[in-house]
KEKE-3310 file (N, C-alpha, C; in steps of 0.2 Angstrom, whole numbers, plus 5000, padded with zeros to 4 digits):
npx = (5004:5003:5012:5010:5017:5023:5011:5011:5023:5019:5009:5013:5025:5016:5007:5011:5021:5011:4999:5005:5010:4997:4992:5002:5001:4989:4988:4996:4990:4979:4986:4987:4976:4969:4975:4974:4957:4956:4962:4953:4941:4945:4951:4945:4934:4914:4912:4920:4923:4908:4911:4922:4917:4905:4912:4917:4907:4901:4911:4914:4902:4902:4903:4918:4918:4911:4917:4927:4920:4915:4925:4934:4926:4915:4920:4931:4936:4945:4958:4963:4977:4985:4991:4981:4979:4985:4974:4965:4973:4974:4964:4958:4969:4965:4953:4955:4963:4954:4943:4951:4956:4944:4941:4955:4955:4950:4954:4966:4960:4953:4966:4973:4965:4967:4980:4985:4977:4985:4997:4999:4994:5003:5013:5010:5011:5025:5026:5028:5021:5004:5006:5017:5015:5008:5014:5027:5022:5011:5006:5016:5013:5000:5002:5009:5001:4991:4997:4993:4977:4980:4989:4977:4972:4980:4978:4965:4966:4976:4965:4956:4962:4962:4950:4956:4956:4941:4942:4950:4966:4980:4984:4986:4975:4967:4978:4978:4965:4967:4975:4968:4956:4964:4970:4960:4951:4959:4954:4948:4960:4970:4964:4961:4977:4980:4969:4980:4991:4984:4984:4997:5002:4996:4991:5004:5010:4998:4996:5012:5015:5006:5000:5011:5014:5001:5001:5014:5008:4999:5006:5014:5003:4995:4984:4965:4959:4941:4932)
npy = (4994:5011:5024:5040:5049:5042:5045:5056:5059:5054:5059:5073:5068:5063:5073:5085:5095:5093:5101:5116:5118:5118:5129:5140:5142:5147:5156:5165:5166:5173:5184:5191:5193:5199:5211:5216:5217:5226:5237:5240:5240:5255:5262:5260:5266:5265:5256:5247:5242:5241:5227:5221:5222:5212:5200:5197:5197:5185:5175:5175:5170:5158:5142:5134:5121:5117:5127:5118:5104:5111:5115:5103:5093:5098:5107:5099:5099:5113:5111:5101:5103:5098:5084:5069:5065:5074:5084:5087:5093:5105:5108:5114:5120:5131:5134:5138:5148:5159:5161:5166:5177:5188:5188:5193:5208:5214:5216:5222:5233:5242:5245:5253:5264:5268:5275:5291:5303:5316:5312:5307:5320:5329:5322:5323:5337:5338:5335:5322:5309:5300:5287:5281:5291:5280:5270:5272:5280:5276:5260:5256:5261:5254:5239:5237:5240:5230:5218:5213:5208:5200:5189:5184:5179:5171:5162:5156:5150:5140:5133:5131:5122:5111:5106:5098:5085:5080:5076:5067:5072:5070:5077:5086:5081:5073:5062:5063:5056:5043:5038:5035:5027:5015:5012:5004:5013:5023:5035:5047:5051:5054:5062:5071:5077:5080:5094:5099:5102:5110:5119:5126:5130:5139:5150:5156:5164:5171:5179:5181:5190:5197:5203:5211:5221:5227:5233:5239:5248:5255:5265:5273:5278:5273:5265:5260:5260:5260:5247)
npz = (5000:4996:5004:5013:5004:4996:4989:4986:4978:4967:4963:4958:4950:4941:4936:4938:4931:4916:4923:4926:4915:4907:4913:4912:4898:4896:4906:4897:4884:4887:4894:4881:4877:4881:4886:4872:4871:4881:4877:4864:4873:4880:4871:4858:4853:4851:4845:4844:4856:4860:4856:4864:4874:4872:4869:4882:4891:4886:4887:4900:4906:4903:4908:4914:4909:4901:4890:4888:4884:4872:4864:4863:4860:4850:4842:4838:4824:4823:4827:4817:4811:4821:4830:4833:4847:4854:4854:4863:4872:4868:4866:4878:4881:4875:4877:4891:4887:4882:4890:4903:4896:4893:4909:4910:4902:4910:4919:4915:4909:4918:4924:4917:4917:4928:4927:4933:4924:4921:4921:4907:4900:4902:4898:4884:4883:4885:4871:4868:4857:4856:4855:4860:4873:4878:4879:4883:4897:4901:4898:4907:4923:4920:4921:4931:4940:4938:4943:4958:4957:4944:4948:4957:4947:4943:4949:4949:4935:4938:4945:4937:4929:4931:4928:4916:4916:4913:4900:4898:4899:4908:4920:4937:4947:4940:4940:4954:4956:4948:4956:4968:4964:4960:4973:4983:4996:4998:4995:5000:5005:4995:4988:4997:5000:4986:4984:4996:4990:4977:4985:4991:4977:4974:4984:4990:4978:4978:4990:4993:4980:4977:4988:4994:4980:4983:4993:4991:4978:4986:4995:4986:4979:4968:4958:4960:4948:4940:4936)
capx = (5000:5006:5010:5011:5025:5020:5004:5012:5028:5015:5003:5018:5027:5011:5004:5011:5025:5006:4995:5010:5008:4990:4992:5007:4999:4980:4988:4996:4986:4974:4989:4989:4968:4967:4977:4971:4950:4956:4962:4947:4936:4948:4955:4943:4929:4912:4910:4925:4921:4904:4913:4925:4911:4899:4915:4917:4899:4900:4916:4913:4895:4900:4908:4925:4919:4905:4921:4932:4918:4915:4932:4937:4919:4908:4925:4938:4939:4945:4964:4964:4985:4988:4990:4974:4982:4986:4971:4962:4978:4977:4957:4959:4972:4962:4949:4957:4965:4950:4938:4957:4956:4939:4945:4962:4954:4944:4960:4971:4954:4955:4973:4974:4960:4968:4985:4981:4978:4986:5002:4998:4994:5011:5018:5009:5014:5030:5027:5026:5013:5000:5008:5025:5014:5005:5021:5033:5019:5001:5007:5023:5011:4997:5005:5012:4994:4985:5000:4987:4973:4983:4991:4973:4969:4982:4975:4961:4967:4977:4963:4953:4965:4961:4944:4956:4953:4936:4943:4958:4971:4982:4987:4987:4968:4967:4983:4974:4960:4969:4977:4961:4954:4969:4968:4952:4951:4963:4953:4950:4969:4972:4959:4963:4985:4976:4969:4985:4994:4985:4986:5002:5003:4991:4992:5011:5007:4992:5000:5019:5017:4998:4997:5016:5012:4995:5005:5021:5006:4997:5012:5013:4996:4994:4979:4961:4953:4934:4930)
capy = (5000:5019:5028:5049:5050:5039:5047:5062:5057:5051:5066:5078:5067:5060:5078:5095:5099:5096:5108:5120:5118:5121:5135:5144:5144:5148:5165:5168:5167:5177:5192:5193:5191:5204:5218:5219:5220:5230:5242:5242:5245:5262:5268:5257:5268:5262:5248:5240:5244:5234:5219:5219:5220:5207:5195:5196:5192:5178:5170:5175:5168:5151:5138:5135:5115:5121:5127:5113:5100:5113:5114:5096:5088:5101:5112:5096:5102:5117:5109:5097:5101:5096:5076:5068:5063:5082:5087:5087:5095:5109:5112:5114:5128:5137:5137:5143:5157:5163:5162:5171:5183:5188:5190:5198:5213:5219:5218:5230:5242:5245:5247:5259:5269:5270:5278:5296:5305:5322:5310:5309:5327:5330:5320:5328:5342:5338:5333:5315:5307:5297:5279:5286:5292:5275:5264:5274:5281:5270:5254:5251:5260:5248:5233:5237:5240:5225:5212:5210:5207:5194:5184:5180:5177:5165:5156:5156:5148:5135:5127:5128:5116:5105:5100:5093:5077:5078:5075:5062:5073:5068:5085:5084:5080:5064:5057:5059:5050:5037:5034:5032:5021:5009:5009:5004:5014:5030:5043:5053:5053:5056:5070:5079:5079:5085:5099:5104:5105:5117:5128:5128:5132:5148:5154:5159:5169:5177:5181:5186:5194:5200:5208:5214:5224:5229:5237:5245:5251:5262:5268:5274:5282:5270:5258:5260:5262:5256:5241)
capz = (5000:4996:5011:5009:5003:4989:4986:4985:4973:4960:4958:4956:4945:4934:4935:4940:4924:4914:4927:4924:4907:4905:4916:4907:4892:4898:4905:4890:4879:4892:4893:4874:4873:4888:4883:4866:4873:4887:4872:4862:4878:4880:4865:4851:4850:4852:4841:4847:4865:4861:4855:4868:4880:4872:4869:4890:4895:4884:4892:4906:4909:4900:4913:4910:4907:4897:4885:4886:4881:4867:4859:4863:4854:4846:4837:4835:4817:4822:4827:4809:4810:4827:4830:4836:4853:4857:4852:4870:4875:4864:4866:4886:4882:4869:4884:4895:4887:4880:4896:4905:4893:4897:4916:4910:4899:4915:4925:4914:4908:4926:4928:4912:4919:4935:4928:4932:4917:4921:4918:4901:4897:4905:4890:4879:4885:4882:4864:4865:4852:4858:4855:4866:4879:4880:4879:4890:4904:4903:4900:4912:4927:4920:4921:4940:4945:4937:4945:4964:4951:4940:4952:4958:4940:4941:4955:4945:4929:4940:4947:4933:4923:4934:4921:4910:4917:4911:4893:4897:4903:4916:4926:4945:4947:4936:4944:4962:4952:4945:4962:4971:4959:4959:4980:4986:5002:4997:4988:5002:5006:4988:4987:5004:4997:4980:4988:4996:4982:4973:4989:4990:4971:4972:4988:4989:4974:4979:4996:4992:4975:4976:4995:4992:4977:4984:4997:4988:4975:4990:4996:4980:4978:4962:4959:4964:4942:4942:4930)
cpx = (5004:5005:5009:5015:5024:5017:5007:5018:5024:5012:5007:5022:5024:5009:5006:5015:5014:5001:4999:5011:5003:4988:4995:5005:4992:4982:4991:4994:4978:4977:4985:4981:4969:4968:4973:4962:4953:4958:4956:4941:4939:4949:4949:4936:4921:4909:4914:4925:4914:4906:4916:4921:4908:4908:4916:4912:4902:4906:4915:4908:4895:4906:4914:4923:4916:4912:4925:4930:4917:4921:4935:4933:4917:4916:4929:4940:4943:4955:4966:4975:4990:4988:4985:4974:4983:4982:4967:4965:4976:4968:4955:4963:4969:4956:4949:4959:4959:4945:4944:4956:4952:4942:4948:4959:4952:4950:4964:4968:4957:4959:4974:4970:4964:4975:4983:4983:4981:4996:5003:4996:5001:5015:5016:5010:5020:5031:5029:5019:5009:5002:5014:5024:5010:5011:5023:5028:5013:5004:5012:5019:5005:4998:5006:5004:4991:4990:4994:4982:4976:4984:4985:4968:4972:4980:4970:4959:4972:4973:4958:4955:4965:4953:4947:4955:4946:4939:4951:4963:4975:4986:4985:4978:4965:4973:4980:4969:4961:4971:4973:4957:4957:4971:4964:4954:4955:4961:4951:4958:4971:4969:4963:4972:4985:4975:4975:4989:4994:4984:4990:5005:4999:4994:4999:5011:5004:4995:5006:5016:5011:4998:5003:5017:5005:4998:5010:5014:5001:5001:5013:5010:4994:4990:4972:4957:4948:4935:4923)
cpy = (5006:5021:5037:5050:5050:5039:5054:5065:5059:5057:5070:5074:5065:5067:5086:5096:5099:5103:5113:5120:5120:5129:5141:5146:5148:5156:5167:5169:5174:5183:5193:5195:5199:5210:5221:5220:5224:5237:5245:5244:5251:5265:5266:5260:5265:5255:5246:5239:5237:5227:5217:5216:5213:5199:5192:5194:5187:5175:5170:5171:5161:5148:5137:5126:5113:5120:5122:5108:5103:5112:5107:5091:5092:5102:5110:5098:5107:5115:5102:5098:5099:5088:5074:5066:5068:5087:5092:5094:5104:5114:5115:5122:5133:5138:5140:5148:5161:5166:5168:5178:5187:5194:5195:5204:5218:5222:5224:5233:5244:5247:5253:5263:5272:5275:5287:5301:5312:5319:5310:5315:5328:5329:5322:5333:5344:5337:5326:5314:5304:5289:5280:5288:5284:5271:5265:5276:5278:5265:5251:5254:5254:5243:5230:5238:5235:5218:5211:5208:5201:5190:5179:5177:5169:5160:5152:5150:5140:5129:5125:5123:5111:5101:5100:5087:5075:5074:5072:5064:5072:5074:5082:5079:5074:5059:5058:5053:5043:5033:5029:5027:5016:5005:5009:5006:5023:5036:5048:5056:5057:5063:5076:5083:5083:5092:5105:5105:5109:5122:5128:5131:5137:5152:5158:5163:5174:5183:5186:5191:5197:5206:5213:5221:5228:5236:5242:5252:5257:5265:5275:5279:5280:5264:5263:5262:5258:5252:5243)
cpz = (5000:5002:5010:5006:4994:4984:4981:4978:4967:4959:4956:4950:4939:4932:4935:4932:4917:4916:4925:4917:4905:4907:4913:4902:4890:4899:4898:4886:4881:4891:4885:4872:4877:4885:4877:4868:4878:4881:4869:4866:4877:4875:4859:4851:4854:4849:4843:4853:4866:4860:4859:4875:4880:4873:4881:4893:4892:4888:4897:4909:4906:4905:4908:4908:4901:4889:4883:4883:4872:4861:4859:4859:4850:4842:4834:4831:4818:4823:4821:4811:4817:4827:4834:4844:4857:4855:4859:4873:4872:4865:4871:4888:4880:4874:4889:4896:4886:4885:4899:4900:4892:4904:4915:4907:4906:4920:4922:4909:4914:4928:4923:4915:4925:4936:4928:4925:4917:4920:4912:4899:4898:4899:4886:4877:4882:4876:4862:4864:4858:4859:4859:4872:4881:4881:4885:4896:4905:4905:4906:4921:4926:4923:4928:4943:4946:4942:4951:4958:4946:4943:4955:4951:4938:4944:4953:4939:4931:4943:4942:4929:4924:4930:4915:4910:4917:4902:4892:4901:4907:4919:4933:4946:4944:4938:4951:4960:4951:4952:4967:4969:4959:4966:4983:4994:5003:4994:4992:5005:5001:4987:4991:5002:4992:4983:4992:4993:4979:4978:4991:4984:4969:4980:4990:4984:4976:4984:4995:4989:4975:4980:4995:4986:4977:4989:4994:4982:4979:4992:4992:4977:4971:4963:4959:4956:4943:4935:4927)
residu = (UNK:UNK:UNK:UNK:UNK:UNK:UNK:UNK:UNK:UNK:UNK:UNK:UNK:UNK:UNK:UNK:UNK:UNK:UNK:UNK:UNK:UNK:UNK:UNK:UNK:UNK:UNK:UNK:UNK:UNK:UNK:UNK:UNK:UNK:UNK:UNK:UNK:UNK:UNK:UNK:UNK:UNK:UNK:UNK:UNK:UNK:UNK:UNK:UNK:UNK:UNK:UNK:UNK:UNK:UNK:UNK:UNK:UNK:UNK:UNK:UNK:UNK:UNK:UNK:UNK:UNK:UNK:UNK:UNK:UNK:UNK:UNK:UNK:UNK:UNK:UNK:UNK:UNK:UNK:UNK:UNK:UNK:UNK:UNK:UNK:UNK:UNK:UNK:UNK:UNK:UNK:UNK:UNK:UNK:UNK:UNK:UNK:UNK:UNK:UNK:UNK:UNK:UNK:UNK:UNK:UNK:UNK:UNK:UNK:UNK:UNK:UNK:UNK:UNK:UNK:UNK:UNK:UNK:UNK:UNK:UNK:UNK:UNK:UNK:UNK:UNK:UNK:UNK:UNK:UNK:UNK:UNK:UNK:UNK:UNK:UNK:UNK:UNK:UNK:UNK:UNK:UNK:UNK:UNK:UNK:UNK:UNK:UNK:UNK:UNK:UNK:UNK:UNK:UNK:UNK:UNK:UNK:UNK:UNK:UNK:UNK:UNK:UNK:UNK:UNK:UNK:UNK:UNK:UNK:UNK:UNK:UNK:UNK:UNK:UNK:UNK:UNK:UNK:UNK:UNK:UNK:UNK:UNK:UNK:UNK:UNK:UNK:UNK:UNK:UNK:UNK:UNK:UNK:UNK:UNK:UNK:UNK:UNK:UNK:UNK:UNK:UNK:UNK:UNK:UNK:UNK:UNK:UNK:UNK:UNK:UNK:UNK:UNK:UNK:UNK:UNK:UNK:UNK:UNK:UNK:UNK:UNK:UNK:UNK:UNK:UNK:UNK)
# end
């Protein structure tokens, strides 16, 4: 029989380099969604502001497993050049960025909105364009604002990776599974170890890099734009 140790071995070696994969990719794809709707909310006018908008209800309001049975059955077609084996893999991620990215716009509207605008007259002032004063003094206070707000997006997007193991996957959550399955008697062990895993893999985040930049960012007198 697995003792802790055992239990503990096997979920991190069957699972985490995937959760850490599904995650990495989910925020990124999320930054890269985010920023560009968080634009078109601010800068894009009113049509592009409605699309940014209506794209975020929708993601936002469809569960995240809702997505993943979507793009893994209903839209297989839509990865025809990926291998049929990393298909799963690939629909999980295009999930997760997209619903993140959702999330991430709202995060850095709010932070753009929050950098004070009498900065940017200032540049303008001086005779920086528009795209010069968004590069060197929007974006690099944005970014510093939205880290508290991101980090608990990460938290966010690490546990939802966890419904990959609806759709095969083996990340953390489907190696407790398997384990508990394979020891008649261990699945609340397996579970409750499960559980602490991913709170030690969110919370030191949220905590350090969230409360510590929430912090330095009052000090500061930087933060506090409305969504």
């Amino acid at each position: 029989m697995p003792t802790v140790t055992d239990i503990i071995i096997y979920i991190l070696e069957k699972g985490l380099a995937q959760t850490l994969l599904l995650t990495a990719l989910g925020l990124l794809i999320g930054f890269a969604l985010g920023i560009i709707l968080a634009l078109m909310r601010v800068y894009g006018g009113i049509e592009l502001g409605w699309v940014a908008s209506g794209y975020e209800k929708i993601f936002r309001g469809i569960p995240i497993l809702v997505l993943i049975y979507i793009f893994a059955f209903g839209l297989s077609d839509l990865f025809w050049f990926i291998e049929p084996l990393q298909r799963p893999l690939a629909s999980i991620i295009l999930a997760l960025g997209l619903r993140s990215g959702a999330y991430q716009s709202q995060i850095f509207r709010g932070a753009i909105l929050s950098v004070n605008p009498g900065q940017t007259e200032a540049a303008r002032a001086l005779g920086m364009s528009g795209i010069q004063t968004f590069r060197h003094i929007v974006i690099p206070q944005a970014l510093r604002i939205a880290v508290p707000s991101w980090s608990n997006e990460y938290a966010v997007v690490i546990k939802d990776s966890s419904f990959a193991y609806a759709v095969g996957i083996v990340e953390l959550t489907k190696a407790a599974y398997d384990l508990s399955y394979a020891f008649t008697g261990f699945w609340a062990l397996s579970i409750g170890i499960l559980a602490i895993l991913y709170f030690l893999l969110t919370y030191p985040i949220t905590r350090i890099i969230g409360e510590r930049q929430t912090k330095k960012l009052k000090q500061l007198g930087m933060g506090g734009g409305s969504i």
